[in-house]
C-alpha positions in Angstrom: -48.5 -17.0 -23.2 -46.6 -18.6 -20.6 -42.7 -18.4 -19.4 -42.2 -17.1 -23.5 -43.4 -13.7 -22.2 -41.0 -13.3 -20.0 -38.8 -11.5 -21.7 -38.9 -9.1 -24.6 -38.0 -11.8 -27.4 -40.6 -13.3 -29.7 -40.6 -17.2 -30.5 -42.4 -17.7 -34.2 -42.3 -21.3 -35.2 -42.8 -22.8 -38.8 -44.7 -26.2 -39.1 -45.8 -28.7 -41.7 -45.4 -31.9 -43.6 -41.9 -32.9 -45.0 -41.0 -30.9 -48.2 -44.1 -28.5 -47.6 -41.8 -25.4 -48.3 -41.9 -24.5 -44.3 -37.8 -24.6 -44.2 -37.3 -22.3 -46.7 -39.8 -20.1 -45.6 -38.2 -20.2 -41.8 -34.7 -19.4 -43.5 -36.3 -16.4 -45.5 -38.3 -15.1 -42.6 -35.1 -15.0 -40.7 -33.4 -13.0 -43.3 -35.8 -10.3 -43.1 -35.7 -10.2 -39.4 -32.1 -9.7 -39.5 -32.3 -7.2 -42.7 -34.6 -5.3 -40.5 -32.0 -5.0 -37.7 -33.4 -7.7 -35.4 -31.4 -10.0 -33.5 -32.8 -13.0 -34.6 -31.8 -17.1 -33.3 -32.5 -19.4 -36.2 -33.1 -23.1 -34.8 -33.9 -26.5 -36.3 -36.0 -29.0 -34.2 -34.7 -31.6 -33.7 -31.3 -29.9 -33.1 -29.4 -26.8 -32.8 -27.4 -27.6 -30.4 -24.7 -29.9 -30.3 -27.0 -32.9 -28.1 -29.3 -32.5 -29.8 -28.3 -33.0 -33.2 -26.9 -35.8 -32.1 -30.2 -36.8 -30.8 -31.8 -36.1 -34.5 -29.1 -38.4 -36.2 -30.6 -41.2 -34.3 -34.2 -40.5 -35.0 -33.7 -40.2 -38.6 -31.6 -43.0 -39.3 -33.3 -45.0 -41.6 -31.3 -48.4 -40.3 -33.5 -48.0 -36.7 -36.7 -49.4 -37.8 -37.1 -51.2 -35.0 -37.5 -47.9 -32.5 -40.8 -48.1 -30.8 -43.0 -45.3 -31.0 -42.7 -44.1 -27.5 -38.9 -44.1 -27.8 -39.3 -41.8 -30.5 -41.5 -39.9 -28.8 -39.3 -39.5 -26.0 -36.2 -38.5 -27.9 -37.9 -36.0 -29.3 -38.8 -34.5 -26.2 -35.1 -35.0 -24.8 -34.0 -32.6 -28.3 -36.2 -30.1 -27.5 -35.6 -30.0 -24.0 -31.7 -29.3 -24.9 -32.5 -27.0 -27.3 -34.8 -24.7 -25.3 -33.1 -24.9 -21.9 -29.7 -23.8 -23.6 -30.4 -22.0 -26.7 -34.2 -20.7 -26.7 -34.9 -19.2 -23.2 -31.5 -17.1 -23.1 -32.4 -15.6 -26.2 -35.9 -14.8 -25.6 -34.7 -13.4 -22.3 -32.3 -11.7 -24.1 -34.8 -9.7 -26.3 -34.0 -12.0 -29.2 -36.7 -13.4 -32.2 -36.2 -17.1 -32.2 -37.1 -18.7 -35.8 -37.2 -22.3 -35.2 -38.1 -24.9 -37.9 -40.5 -27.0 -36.1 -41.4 -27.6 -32.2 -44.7 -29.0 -29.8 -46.8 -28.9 -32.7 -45.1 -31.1 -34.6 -44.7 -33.8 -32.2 -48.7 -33.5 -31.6 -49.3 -34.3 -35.4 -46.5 -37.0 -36.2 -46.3 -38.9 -32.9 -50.3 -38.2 -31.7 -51.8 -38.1 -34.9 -49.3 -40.2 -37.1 -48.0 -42.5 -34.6 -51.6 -42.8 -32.9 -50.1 -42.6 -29.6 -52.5 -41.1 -27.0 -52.8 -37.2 -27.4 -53.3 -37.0 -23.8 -49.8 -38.6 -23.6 -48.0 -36.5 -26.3 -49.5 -33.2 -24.3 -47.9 -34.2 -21.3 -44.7 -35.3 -22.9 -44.4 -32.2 -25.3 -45.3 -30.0 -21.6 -41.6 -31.4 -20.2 -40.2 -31.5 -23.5 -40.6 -27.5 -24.4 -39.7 -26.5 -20.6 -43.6 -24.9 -20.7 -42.6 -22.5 -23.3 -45.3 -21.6 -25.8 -44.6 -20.1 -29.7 -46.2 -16.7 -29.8 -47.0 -17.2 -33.2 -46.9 -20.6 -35.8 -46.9 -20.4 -39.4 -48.5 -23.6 -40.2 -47.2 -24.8 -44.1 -50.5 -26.9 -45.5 -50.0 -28.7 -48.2 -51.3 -32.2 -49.7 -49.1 -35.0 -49.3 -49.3 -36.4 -52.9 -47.9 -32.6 -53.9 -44.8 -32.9 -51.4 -44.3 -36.4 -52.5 -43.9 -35.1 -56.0 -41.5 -32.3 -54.7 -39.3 -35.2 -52.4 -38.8 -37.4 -55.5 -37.7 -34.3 -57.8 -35.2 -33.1 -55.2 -33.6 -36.5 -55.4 -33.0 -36.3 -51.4 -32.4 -39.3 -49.9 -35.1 -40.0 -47.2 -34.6 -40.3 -43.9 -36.3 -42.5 -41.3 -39.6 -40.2 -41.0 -40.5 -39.0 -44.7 -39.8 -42.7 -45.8 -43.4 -43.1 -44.2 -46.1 -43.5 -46.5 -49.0 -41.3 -47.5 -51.3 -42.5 -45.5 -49.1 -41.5 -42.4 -48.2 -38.5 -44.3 -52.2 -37.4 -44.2 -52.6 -38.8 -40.6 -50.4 -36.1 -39.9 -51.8 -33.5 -42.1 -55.1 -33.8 -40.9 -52.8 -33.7 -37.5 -51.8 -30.4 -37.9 -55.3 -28.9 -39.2 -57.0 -30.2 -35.9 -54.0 -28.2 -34.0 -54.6 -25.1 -36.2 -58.5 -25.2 -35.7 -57.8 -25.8 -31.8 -55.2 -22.8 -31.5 -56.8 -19.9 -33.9 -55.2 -16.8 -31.9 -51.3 -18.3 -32.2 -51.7 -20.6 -35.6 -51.4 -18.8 -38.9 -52.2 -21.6 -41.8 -51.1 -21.0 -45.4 -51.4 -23.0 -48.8 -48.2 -24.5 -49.7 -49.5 -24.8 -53.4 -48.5 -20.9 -53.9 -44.9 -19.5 -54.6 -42.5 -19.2 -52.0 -42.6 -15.5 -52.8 -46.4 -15.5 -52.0 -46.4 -17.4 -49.1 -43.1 -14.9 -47.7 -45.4 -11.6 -47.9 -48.1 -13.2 -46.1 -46.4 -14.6 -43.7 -44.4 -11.1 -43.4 -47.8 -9.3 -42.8 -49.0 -11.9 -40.2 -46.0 -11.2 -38.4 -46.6 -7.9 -38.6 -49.9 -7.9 -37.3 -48.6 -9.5 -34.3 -46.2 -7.8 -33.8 -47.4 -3.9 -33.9 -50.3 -5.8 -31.4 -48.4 -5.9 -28.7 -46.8 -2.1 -28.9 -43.7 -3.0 -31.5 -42.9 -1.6 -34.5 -40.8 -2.9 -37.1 
């Protein structure tokens, strides 16, 4: 880990395709943490604070098709910076656990592997973008995107400017994220979407755990 250490918080970080059940399980996972008497931060990214949401309004409007992919990129960047500078380095300093609902990884599978934009780009972009802070552990969400389509269309959302991407995007990114999760073994946890939520919470519960009582803690 890098300047994440640095205090006595942990940063856990959920990650997968769009409607791959990694929101709820973020929000769930945060209710345990607090029901276990843990000061816990729960962040959405892009967002959280109040520039950066404003920031997220603008990437996800649907009526900005003509934003280029590296102006994406870097608005995504300029989120996160704004996020972690006010919101996630106090906490972690503070001894909180920060449960955010995406981060680096993310960026890595939509804008370098989605987008096609040079990964040797998006790692230098996502280093200034995350202020060198590193999630101590990701639970990656995997699911096919023919599955989360099915789930988009029943939940009669309305899209916004990303999931209104087709499937072969959508699996551009998916196979995204599994190249991350291969790459990064020690920090990314993977899980099959296609179980229930109520599986997918214990397991990601006992990851935790493991992590956690690894490094001296106890729940």
């Amino acid at each position: 880990m890098n300047e994440s250490t640095l205090g006595q918080g942990l940063f856990i970080t959920f990650e997968g395709i769009d409607f791959c059940g990694k929101s709820t399980q973020a929000r769930l996972f945060a209710q345990y943490l607090q029901d276990q008497g843990h000061t816990t931060l729960t962040l959405r990214d892009p967002g959280s604070s109040a520039i950066s949401e404003r920031i997220r309004a603008i990437l996800l409007d649907l009526s900005h098709k003509e934003m280029s992919s590296y102006t994406e990129l870097l608005l995504y960047e300029a989120a996160r910076a704004q996020m972690v500078e006010q919101m996630i380095r106090p906490a972690l300093s503070s001894g909180q656990l920060v449960v955010c609902d995406r981060f680096f990884d993310s960026t890595t599978a939509y804008q370098g592997y989605g987008r096609e934009l040079d990964l040797a780009v998006i790692r230098q972009a996502n280093e200034l973008g995350s202020c060198g802070l590193t999630p101590h552990i990701t639970f990656l969400i995997d699911l096919e995107p023919e599955l989360a389509l099915k789930r988009r269309r029943k939940s009669n959302r309305l899209k916004d400017r990303m999931e209104a991407e087709g499937l072969d995007f959508q699996n551009r990114v998916r196979n995204g994220f599994m190249t991350i999760a291969h790459e990064n073994p020690q920090r990314i946890m993977v899980l099959r979407g296609d179980q229930s939520i109520q599986e997918i919470q214990q397991q990601i519960r006992l990851g935790f755990e493991r992590v956690y009582n690894d490094q001296g803690r106890s729940l």
